[in-house]
C-alpha positions in Angstrom: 17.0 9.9 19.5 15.0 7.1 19.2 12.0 6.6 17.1 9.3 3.3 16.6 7.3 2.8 13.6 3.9 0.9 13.8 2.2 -0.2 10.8 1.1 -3.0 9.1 4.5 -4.2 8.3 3.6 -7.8 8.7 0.8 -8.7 6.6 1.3 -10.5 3.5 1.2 -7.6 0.8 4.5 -6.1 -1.0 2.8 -2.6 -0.6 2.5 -2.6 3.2 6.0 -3.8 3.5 7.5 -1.4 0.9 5.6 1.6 2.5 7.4 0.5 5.8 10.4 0.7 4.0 9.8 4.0 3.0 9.9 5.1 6.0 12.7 3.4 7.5 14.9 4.4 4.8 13.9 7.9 4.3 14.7 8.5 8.6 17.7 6.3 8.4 18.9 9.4 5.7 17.5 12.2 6.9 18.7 10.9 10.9 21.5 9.5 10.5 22.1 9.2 14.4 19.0 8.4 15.3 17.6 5.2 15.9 15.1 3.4 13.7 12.8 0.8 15.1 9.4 -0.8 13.5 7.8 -1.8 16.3 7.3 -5.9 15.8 3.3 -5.8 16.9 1.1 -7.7 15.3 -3.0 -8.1 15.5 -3.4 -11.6 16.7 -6.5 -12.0 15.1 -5.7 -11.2 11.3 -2.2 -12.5 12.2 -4.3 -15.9 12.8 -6.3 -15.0 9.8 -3.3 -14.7 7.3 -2.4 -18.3 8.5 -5.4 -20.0 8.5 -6.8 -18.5 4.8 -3.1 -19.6 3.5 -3.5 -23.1 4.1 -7.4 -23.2 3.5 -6.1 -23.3 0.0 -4.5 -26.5 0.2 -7.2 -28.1 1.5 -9.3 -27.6 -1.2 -6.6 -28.0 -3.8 -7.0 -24.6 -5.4 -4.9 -23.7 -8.3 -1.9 -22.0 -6.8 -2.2 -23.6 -2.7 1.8 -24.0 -2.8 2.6 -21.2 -4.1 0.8 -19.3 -2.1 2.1 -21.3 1.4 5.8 -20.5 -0.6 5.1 -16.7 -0.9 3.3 -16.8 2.6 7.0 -17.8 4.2 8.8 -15.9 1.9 7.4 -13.0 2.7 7.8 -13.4 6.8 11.5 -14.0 6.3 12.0 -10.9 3.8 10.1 -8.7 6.6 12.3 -10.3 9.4 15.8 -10.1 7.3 15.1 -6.7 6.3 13.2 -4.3 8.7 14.9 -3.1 11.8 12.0 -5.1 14.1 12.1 -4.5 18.0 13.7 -7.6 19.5 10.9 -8.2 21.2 7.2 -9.4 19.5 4.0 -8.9 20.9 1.2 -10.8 19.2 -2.1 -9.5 21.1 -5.6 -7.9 20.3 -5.8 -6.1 24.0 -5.0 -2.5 23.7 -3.1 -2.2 27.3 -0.8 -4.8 26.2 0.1 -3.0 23.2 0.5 0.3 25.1 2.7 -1.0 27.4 5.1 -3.0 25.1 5.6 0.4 23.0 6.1 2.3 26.1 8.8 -0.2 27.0 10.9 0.7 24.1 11.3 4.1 25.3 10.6 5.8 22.2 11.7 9.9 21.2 8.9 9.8 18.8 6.7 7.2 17.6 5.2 7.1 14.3 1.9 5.6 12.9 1.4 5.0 8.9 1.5 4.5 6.3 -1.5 2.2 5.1 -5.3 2.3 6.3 -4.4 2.6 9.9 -6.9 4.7 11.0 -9.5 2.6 8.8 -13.0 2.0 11.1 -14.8 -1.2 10.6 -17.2 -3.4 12.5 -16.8 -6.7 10.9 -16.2 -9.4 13.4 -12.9 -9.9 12.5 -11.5 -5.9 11.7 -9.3 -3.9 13.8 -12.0 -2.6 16.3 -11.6 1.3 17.3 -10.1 2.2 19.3 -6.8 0.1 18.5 -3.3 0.7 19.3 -3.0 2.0 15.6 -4.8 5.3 16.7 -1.8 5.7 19.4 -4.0 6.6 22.8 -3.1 9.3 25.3 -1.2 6.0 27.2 1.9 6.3 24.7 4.3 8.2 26.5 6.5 9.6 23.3 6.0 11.9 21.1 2.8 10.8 18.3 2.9 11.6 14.3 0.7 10.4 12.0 2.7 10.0 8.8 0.6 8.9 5.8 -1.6 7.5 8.0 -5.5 6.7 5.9 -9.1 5.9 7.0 -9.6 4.9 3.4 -12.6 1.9 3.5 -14.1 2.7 6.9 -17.7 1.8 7.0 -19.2 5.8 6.6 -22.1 4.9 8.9 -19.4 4.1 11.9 -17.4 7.4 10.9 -20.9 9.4 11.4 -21.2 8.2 15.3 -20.8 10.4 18.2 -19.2 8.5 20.0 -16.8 7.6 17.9 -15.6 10.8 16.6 -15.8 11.9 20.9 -13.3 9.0 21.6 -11.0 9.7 18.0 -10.9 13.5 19.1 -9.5 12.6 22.5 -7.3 10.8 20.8 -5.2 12.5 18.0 -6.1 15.7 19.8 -2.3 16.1 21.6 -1.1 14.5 18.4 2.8 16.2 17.7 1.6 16.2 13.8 -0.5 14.3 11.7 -0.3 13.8 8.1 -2.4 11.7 6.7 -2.8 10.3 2.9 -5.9 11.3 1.0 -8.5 14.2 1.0 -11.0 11.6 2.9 -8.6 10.7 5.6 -8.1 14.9 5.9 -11.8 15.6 6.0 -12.1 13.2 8.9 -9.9 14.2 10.7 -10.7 18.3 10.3 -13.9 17.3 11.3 -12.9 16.4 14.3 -11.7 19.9 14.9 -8.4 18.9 16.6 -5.6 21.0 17.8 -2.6 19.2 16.2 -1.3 20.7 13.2 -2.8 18.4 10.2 -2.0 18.3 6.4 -1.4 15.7 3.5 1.6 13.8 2.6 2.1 11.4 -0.1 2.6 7.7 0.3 6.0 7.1 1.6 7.5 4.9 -1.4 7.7 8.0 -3.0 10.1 8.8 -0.7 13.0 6.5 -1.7 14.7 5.0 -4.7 13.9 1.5 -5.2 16.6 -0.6 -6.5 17.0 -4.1 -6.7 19.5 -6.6 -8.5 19.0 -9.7 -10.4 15.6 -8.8 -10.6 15.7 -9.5 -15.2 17.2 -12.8 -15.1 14.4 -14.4 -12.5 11.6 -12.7 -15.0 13.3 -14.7 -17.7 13.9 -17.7 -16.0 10.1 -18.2 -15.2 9.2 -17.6 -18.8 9.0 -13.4 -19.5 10.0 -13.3 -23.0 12.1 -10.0 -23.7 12.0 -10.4 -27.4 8.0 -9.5 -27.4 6.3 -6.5 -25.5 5.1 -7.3 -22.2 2.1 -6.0 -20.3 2.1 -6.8 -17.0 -1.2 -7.4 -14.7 -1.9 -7.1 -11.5 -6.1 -7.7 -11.7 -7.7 -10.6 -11.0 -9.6 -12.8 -13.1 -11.8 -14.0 -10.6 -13.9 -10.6 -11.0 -16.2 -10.8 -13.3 -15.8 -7.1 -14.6 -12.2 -7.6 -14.6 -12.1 -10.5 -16.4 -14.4 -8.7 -19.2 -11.5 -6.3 -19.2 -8.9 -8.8 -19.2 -10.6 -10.7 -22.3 -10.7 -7.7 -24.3 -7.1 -6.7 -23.5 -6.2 -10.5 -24.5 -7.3 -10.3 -28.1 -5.5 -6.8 -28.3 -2.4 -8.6 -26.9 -3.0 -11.8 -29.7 -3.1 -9.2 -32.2 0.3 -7.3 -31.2 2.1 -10.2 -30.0 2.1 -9.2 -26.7 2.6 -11.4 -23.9 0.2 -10.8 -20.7 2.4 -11.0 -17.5 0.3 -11.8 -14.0 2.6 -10.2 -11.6 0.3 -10.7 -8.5 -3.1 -11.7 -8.4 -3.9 -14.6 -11.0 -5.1 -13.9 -14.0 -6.2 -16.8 -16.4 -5.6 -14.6 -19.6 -2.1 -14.2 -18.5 0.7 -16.4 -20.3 2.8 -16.6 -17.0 1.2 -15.7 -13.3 4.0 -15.6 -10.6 3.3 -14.3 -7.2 6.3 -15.9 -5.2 9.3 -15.4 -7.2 10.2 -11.8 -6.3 10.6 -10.3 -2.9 8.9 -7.3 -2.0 11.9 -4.9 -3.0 12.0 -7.1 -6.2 8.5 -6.6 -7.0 8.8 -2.9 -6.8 11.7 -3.1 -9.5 9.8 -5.4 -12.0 8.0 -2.8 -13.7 10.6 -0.9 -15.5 10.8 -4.5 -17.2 7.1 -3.8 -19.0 6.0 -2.2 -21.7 2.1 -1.1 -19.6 0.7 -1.8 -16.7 -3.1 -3.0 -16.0 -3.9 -3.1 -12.0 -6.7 -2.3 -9.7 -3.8 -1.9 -7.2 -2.9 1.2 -5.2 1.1 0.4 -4.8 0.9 -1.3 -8.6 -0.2 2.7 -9.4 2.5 4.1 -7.9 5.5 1.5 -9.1 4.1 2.1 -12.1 4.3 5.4 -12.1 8.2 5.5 -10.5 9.0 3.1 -13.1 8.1 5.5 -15.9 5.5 2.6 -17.2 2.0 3.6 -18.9 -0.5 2.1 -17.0 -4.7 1.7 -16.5 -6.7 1.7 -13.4 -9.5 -0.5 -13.8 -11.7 -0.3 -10.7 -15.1 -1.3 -9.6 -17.4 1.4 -8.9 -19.5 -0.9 -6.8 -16.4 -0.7 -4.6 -17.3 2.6 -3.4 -21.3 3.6 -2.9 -20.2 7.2 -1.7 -19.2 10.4 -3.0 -15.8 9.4 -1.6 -14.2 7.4 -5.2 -11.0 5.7 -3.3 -7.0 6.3 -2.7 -5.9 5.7 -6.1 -8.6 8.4 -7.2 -7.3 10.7 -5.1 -3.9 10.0 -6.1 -4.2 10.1 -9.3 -6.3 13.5 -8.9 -3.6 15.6 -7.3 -1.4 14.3 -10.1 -3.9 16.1 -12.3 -3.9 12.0 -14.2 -7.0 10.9 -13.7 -7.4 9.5 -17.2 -5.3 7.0 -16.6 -8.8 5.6 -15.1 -11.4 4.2 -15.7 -13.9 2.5 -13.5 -15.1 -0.6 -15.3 -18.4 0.0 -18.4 -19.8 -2.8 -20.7 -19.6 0.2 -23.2 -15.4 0.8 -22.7 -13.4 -0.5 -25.4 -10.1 -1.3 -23.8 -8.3 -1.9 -26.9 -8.7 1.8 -27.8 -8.1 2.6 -24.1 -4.5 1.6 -23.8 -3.5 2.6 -27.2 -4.4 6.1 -26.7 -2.9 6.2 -22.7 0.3 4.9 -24.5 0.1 8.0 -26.8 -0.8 10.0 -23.8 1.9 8.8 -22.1 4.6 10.2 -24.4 3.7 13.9 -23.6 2.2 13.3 -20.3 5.0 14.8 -17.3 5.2 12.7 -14.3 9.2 13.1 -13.7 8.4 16.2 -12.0 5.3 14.6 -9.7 7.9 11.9 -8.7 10.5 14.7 -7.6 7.7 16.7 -5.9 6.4 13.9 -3.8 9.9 12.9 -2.7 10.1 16.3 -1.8 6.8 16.6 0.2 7.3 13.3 2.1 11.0 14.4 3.4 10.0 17.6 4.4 7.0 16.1 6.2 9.4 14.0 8.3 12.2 16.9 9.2 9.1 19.3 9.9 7.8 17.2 12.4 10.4 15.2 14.0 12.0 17.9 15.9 16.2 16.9 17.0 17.0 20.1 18.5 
């Protein structure tokens, strides 16, 4: 048996390569004769877009140009060293092409997800639908959604006739789709499909991360394990995040707590690193904290696997519908939605974390982390059929 992945396994974020691990790890065990493939195809345009934003950096001598040109190769070798790629790479935005280079691989089953695959946008330089992410009626193996999300479509598009004609078409002979979040679900049941459709959780809740060496290279850039550390993932360079960040800053003076930037820079941070740690090391870092601050949907659930107390700080400007986001809905079906908060003038942060440390104590997630490993493995032996 031999089955592809597609997803965005090649853009230059640890959570898109680490839910494309999840994957390939969790079919590796559960089929252990079958073959594993992520299928090397990559959108020319955002490929072209990565590249170009990269070194726009440098040219205007921003803070952090070289580091960011270091993490950008970094990362491309990582994905390349580690994933089980096609030999083969098709770098194209024409949706034959695409078709046809998947079909060539001769595929059992292919899968599509995690991530916002199925996400519908019509900015000039987005994914336009249909894309080879939706899998047409061309593929010739067998199609499964797996974690697949619409999450940040433009809800004007999603609303169009013609596209929900064209999407029904599509996923309609669909062998299974799962798909991420209550939004993605509601799209697609509107859609009134024939495939059999439910939710799965993200796929890094699928595996056990591990990673060595991952201490001493926190050390040797300046993480001081004599103090607590709160690590950040939220950007400065919002001004309702950097309100946030301020206030958590003078709690941090107070405590002696040193404020780690483990992603996006944060000028209240001691030390910001972004291309130190591999992806597979930057899912490990967290057990090394003592909280967690992000805005960041993978930052949530490493968090959360790590057994670190953490805040969600998000914008609510970020979402002008009823529909409040993934990490929303993640941290819903957890039944842990106070451990958010989208950002007030009013919120006193300082109070904020203390009492989510508390809260923390008593609060259960060991069993939401077995249950979700759970639900994603039976996902994949329920719908990949070897008989």
């Amino acid at each position: 048996m031999k089955i592809g992945i597609l997803t965005y396994h090649h853009v230059i974020n640890d959570g898109a390569v680490l839910q494309t691990l999840g994957h390939v790890y969790t079919l590796k065990e559960l089929f252990p004769d079958a073959t594993i493939e992520v299928i090397d195809y990559r959108h020319k345009t955002i490929e072209n877009i990565e590249k170009r934003e990269v070194f726009k950096e440098l040219i205007k001598l921003k803070r952090n140009a070289f580091s960011k040109i270091k993490r950008y190769y970094n990362f491309k070798k990582f994905v390349t060293e580690l994933l089980p790629l096609t030999k083969e790479k098709l770098i194209s935005d024409n949706l034959e092409e695409a078709t046809e280079f998947i079909n060539k691989q001769n595929y059992d089953y292919v899968i599509v997800g995690s991530d916002e695959v199925w996400k519908i946008l019509n900015r000039k330089y987005a994914r336009q639908f249909p894309n080879i992410y939706w899998l047409p009626e061309g593929i010739k193996a067998k199609r499964i959604a797996s974690a697949a999300s619409a999450n940040g479509s433009n809800p004007k598009l999603l609303l169009n006739d013609k596209f929900k004609n064209q999407a029904k078409k599509i996923v309609n002979n669909f062998h299974a789709i799962a798909v991420r979040d209550q939004y993605t679900f509601n799209l697609i049941k509107s859609l009134d499909v024939d495939a059999p459709l439910y939710q799965v959780p993200d796929p890094t809740f699928g595996v056990d991360w591990q990673a060595n060496g991952v201490k001493e290279k926190l050390e040797k850039v300046g993480v001081d394990f004599n103090r607590k550390r709160f690590a950040l993932n939220l950007s400065s360079n919002n001004v309702e995040f950097a309100k946030a960040s301020e206030q958590i800053s003078h709690y941090a003076k107070q405590n002696n707590i040193q404020l780690v930037g483990i992603g996006q820079y944060n000028k209240f941070c001691e030390i910001n690193f972004s291309d130190i740690l591999n992806s597979l090391e930057w899912a490990t870092c967290y057990q090394y904290f003592d909280f967690c601050v992000t805005d960041r949907f993978h930052s949530t659930i490493f968090s959360i696997k790590n057994k670190v107390p953490f805040l969600v700080i998000e914008s609510e400007k970020k979402y002008p519908t009823e529909h409040k986001g993934k990490i929303v809905d993640l941290l819903s079906k957890m039944d842990k939605l106070h451990y958010h908060r989208f950002y007030n003038d009013s919120t006193d942060f300082k109070e904020l974390i203390a009492n989510l440390i508390e809260s923390y104590k008593k609060d259960d997630f060991d069993s939401v982390i077995v249950n979700f490993k759970s639900q994603f493995r039976t996902h994949l032996l329920n719908a990949i059929n070897i008989n």
